[in-house]
C-alpha positions, 0 to 999 in steps of 0.5 A: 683918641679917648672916648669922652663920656658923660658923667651921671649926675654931675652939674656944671660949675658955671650954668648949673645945668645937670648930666651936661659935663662930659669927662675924658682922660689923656693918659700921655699927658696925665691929665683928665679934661671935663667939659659941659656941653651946654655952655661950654664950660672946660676945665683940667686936672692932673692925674700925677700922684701928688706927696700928702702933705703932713697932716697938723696936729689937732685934738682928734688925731694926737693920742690920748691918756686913759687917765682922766685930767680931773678927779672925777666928783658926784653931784646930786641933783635935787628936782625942786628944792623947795617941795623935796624934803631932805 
């Protein structure tokens, strides 16, 4: 039989209760069971090692040019128009 062990610092999803959850796991199965102990609450997960689905493509991971979309232009900013002298 696996040993089921308490899990530091875990809350239940259901009663909210903290270091109630305790979490096992069933090699022949594939399959890792918690379950709180204040409520009773149970749950299960599969351990199988699941294919990564393809990531979609975004502005953060698409590769970028180094070269700037516009020409780049100075502007001056002046503080208070009114009292600077040009």
């Amino acid at each position: 039989m696996t040993t089921k062990r308490f899990i530091a610092g875990a809350v239940c999803p259901r009663c909210s209760e903290m270091d109630k959850i305790r979490a096992w796991r069933d090699d022949e199965e594939e399959k890792q069971y918690r379950e709180c102990v204040a409520c009773g609450y149970q749950d299960e997960q599969s351990t199988k090692v699941q294919a990564q689905s393809i990531e979609i493509p975004t502005r953060v991971n698409q590769p970028h040019s180094a070269q700037p979309e516009a020409e780049a232009t100075v502007i001056n900013f002046i503080p208070n128009p009114s009292t600077t002298k040009h």
